[in-house]
DRENTORKOL-3810 file (N, C-alpha, C; in nm, 4 decimals):
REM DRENTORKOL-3810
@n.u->-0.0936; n.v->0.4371; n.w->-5.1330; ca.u->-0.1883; ca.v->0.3587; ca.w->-5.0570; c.u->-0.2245; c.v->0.4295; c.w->-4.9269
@n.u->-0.1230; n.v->0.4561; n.w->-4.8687; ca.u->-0.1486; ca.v->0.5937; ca.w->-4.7780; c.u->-0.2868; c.v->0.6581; c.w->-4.7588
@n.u->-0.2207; n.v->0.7331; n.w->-4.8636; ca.u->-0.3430; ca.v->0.8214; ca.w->-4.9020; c.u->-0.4610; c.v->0.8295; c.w->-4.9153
@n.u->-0.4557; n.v->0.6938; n.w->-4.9807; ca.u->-0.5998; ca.v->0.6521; ca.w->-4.9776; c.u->-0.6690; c.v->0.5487; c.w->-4.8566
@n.u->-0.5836; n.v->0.5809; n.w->-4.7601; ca.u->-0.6605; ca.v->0.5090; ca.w->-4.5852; c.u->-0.6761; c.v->0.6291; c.w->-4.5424
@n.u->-0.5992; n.v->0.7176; n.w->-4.5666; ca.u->-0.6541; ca.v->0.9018; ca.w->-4.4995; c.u->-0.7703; c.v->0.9352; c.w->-4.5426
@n.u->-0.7873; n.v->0.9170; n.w->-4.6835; ca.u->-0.8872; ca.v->0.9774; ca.w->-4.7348; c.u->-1.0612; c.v->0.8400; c.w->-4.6966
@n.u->-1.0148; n.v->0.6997; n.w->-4.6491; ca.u->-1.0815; ca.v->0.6521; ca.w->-4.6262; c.u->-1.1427; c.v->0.6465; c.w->-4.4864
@n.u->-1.0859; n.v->0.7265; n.w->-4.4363; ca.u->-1.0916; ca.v->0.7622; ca.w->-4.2896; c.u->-1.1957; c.v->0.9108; c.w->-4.2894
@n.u->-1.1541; n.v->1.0240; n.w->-4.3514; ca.u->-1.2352; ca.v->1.1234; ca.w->-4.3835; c.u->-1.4070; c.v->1.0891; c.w->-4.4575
@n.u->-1.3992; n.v->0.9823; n.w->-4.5487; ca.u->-1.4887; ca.v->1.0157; ca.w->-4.5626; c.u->-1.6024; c.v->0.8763; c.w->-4.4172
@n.u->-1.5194; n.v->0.8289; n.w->-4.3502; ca.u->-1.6193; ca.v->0.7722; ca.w->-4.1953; c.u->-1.6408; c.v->0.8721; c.w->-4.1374
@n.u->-1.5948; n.v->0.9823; n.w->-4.1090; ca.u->-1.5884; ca.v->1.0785; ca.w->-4.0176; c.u->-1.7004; c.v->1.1508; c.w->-4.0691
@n.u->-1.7577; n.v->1.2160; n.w->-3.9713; ca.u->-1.9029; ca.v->1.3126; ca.w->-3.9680; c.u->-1.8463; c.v->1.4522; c.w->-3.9962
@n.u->-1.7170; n.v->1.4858; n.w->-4.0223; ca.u->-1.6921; ca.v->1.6430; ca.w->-4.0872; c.u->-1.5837; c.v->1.5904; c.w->-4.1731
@n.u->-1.6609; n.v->1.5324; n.w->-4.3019; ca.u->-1.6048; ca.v->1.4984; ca.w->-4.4255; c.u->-1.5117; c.v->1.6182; c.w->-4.4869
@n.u->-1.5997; n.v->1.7194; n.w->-4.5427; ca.u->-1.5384; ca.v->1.8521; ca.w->-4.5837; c.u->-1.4266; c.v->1.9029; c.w->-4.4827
@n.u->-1.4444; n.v->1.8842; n.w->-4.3349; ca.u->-1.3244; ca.v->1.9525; ca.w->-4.2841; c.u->-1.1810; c.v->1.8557; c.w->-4.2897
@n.u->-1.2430; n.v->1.7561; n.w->-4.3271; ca.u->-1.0940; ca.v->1.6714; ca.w->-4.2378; c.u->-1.0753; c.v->1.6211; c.w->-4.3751
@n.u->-1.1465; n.v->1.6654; n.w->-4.5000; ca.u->-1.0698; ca.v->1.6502; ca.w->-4.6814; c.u->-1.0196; c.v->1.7287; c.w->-4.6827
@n.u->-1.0367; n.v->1.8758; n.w->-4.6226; ca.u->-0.9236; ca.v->1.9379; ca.w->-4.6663; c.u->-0.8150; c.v->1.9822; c.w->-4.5818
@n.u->-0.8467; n.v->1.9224; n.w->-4.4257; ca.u->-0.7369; ca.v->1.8673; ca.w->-4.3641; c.u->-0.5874; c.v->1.7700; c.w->-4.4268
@n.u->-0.6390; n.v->1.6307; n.w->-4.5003; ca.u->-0.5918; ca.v->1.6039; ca.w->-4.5165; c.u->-0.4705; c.v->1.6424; c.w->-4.6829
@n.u->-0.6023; n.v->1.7185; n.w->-4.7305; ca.u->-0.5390; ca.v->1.7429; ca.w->-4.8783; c.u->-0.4072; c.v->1.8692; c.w->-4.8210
@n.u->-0.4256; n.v->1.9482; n.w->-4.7119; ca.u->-0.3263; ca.v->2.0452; ca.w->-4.6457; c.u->-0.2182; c.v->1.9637; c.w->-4.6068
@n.u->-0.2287; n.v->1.8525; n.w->-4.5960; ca.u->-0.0991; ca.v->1.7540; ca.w->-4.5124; c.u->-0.0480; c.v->1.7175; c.w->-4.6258
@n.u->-0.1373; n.v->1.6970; n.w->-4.7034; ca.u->-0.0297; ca.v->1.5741; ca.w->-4.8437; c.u->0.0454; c.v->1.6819; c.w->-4.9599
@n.u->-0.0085; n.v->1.8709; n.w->-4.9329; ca.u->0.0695; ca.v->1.9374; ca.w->-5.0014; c.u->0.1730; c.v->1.9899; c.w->-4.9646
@n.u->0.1993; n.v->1.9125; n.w->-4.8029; ca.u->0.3240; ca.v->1.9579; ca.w->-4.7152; c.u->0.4027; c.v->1.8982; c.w->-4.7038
@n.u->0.3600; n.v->1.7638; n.w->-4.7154; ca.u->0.4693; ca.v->1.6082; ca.w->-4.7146; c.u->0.5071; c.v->1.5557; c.w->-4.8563
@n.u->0.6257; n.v->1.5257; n.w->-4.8747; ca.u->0.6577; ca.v->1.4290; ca.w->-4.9635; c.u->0.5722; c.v->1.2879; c.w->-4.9988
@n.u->0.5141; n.v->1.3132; n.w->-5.0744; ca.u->0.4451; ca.v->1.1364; ca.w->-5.1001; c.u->0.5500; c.v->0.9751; c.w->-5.2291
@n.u->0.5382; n.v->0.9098; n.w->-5.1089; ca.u->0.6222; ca.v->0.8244; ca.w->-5.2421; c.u->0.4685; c.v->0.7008; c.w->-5.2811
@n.u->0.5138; n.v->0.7084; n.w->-5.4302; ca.u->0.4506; ca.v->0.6453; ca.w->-5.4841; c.u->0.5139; c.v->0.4673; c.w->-5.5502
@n.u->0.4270; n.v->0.3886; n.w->-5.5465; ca.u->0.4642; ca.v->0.2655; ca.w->-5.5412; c.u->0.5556; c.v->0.2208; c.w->-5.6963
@n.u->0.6587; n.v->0.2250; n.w->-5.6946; ca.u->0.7170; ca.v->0.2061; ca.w->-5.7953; c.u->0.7523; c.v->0.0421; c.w->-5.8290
@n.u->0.8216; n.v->0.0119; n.w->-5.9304; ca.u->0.8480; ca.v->-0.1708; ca.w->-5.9653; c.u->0.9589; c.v->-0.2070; c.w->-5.8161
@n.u->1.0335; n.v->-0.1292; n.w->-5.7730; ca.u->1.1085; ca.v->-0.1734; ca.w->-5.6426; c.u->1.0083; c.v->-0.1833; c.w->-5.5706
@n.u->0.9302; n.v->-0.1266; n.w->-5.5372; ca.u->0.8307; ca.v->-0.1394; ca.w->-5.3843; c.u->0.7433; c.v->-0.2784; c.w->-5.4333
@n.u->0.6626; n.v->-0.2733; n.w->-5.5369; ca.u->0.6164; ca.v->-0.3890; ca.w->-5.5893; c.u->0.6787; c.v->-0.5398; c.w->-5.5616
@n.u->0.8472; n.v->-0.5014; n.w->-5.5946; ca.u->0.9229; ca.v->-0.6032; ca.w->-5.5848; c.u->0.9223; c.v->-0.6580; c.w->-5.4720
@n.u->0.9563; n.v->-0.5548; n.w->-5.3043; ca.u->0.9515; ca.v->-0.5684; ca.w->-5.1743; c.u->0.8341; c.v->-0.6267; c.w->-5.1226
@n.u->0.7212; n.v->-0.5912; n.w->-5.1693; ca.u->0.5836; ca.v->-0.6153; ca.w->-5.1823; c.u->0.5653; c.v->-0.7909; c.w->-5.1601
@n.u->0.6107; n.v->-0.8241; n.w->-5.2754; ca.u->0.5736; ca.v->-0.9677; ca.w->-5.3003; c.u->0.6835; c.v->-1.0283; c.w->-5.2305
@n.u->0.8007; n.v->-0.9807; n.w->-5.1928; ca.u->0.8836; ca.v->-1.0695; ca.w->-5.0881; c.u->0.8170; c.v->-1.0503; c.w->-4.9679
@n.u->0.7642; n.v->-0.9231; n.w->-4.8969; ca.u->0.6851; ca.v->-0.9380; ca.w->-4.7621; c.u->0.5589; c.v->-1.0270; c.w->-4.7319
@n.u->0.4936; n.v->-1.0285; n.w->-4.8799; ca.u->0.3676; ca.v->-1.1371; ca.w->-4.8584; c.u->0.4108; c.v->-1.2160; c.w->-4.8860
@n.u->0.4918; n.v->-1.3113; n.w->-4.9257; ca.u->0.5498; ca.v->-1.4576; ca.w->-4.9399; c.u->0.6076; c.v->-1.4649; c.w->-4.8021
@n.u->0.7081; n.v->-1.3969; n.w->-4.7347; ca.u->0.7755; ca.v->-1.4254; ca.w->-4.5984; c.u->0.6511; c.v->-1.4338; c.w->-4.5240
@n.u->0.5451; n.v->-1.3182; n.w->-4.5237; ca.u->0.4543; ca.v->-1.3685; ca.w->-4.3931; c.u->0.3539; c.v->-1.5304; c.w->-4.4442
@n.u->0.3203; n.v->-1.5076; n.w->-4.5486; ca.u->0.2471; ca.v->-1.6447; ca.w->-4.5580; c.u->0.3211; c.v->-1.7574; c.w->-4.5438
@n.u->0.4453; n.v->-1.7600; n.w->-4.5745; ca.u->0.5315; ca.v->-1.8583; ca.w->-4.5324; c.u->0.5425; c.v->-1.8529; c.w->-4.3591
@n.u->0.5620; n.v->-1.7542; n.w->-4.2975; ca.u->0.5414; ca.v->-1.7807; ca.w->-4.1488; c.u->0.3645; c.v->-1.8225; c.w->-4.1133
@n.u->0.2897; n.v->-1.8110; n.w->-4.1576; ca.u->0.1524; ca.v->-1.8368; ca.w->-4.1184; c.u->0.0536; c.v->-1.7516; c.w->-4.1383
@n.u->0.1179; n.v->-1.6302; n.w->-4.1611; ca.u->0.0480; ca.v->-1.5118; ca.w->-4.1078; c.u->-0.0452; c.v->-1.4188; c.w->-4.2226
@n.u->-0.1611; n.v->-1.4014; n.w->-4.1928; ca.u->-0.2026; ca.v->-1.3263; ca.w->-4.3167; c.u->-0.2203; c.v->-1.1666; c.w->-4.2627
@n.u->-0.1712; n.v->-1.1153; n.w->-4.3957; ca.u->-0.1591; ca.v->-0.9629; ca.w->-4.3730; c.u->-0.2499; c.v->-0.8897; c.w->-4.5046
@n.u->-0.3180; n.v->-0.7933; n.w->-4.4664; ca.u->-0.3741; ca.v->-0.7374; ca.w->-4.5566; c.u->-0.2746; c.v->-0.6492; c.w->-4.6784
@n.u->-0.2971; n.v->-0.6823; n.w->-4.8026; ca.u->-0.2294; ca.v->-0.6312; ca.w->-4.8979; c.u->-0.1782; c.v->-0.4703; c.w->-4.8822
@n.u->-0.2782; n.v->-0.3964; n.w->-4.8237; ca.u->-0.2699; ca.v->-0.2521; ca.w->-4.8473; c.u->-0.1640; c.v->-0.2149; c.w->-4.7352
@n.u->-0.1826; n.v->-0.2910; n.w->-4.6133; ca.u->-0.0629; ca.v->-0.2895; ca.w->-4.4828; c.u->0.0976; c.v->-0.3449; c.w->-4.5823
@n.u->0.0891; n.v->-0.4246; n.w->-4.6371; ca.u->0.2118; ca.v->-0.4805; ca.w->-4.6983; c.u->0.2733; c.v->-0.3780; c.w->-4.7951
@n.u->0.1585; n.v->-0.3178; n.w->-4.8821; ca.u->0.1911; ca.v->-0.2401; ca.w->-4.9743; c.u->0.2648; c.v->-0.1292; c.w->-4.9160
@n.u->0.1682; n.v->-0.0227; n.w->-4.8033; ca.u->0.2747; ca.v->0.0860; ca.w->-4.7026; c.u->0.3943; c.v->0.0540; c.w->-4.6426
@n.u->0.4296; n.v->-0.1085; n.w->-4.5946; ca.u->0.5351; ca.v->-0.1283; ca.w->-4.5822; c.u->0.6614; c.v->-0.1264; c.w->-4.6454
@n.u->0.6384; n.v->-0.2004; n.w->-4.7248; ca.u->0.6938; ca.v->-0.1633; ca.w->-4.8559; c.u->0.7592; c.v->-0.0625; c.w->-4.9052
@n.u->0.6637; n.v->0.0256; n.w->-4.9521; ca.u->0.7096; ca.v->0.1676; ca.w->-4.9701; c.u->0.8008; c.v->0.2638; c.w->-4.8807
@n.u->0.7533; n.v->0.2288; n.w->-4.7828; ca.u->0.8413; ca.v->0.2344; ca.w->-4.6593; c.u->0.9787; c.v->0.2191; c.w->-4.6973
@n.u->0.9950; n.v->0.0740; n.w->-4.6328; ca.u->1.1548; ca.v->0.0036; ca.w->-4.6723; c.u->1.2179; c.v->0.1036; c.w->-4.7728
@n.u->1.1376; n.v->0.0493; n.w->-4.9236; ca.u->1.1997; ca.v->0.0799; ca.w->-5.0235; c.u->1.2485; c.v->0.2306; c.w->-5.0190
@n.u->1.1754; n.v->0.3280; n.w->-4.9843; ca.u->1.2561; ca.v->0.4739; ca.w->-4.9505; c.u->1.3630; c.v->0.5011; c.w->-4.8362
@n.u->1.3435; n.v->0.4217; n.w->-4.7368; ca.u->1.3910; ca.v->0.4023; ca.w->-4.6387; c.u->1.3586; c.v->0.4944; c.w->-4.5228
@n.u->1.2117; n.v->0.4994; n.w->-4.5229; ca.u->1.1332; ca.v->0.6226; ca.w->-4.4399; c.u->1.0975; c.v->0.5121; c.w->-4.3254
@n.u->1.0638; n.v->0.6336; n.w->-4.2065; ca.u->1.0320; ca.v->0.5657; ca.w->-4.1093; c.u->0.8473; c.v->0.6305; c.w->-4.1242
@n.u->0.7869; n.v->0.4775; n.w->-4.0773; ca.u->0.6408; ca.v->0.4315; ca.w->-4.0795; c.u->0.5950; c.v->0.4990; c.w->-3.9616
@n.u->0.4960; n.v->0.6865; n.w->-4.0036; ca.u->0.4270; ca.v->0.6504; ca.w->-3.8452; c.u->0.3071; c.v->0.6073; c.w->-3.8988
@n.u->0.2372; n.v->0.5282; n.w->-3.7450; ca.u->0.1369; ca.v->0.4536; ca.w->-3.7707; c.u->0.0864; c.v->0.4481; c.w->-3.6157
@n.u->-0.0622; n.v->0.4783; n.w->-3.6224; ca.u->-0.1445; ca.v->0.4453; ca.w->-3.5121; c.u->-0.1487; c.v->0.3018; c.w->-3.4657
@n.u->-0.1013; n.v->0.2250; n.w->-3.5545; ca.u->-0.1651; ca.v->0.0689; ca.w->-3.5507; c.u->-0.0169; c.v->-0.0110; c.w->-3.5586
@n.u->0.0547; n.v->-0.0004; n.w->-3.5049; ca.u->0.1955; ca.v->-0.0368; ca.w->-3.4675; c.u->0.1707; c.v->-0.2161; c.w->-3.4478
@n.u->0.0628; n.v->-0.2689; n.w->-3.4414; ca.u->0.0190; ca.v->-0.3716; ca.w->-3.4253; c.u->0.0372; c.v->-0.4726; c.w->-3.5608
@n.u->-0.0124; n.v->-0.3678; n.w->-3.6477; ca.u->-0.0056; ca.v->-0.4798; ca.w->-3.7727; c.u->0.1280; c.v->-0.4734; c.w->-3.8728
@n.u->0.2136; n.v->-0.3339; n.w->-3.7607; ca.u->0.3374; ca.v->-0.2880; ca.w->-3.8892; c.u->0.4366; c.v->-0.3801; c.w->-3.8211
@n.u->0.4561; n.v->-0.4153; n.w->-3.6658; ca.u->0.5309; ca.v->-0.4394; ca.w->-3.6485; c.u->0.5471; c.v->-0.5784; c.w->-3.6793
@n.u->0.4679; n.v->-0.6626; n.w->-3.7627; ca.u->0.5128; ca.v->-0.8162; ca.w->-3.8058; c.u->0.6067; c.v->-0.8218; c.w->-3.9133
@n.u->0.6485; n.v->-0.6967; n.w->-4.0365; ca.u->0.7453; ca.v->-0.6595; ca.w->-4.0783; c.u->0.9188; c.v->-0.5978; c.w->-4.0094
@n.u->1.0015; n.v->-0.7249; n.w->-4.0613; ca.u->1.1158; ca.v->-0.6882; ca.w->-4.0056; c.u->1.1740; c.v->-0.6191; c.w->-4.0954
@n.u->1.2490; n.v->-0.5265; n.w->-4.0146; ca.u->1.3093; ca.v->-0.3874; ca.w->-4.0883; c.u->1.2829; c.v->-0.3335; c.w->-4.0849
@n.u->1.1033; n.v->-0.2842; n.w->-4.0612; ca.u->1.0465; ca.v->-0.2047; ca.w->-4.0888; c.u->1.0476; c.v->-0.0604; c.w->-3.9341
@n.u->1.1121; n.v->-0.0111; n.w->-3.9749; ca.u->1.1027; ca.v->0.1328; ca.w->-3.8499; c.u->0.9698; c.v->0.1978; c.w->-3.8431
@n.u->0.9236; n.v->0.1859; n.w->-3.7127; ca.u->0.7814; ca.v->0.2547; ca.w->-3.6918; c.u->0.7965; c.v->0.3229; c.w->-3.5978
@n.u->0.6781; n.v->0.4366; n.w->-3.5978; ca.u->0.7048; ca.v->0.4852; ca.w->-3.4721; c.u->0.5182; c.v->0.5396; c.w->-3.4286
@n.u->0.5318; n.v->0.4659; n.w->-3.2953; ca.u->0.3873; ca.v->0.5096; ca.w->-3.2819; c.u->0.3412; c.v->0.6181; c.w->-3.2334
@n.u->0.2559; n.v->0.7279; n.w->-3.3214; ca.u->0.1894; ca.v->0.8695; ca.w->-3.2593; c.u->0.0956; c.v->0.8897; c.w->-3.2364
@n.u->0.0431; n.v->0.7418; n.w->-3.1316; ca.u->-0.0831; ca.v->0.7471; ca.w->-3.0942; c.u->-0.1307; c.v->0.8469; c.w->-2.9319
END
């Protein structure tokens, strides 16, 4: 899911071509985890806990969380705003 907010970000940006293959240079350097039946699982306990607190969270934020937890990676994120309503979740902001 990641991946595909990087790549949804490149193509807003006015140097599409530079910052696609910006990003395709980052994702052949980093480990990517992909959403497996555990993260799925984490998934639907994080959107039940927040809707049970009140709170609506966009699926694709829940989904990176998730994945998160479930590897036990720490989240960086520009937007520390919407990660930090997940508990447990380690972020770190590199804004």
């Amino acid at each position: 899911m990641a991946e595909g907010e990087l790549f949804y970000g490149v193509e807003k940006s006015e140097r599409r071509d530079e910052n696609r293959e910006k990003v395709k240079s980052l994702l052949a350097f980093l480990p990517v985890c992909h959403a497996d039946d555990e993260t799925m699982e984490k998934f639907g306990e994080l959107k039940a806990k927040a809707e049970a607190a009140g709170r609506r969270v966009d699926d694709a934020d829940v989904i990176i969380a998730a994945t998160a937890m479930r590897h036990g990676a720490l989240l960086v994120t520009g937007n520390t705003r919407h990660f930090s309503r997940f508990d447990g979740l380690e972020i770190e902001d590199w804004r």
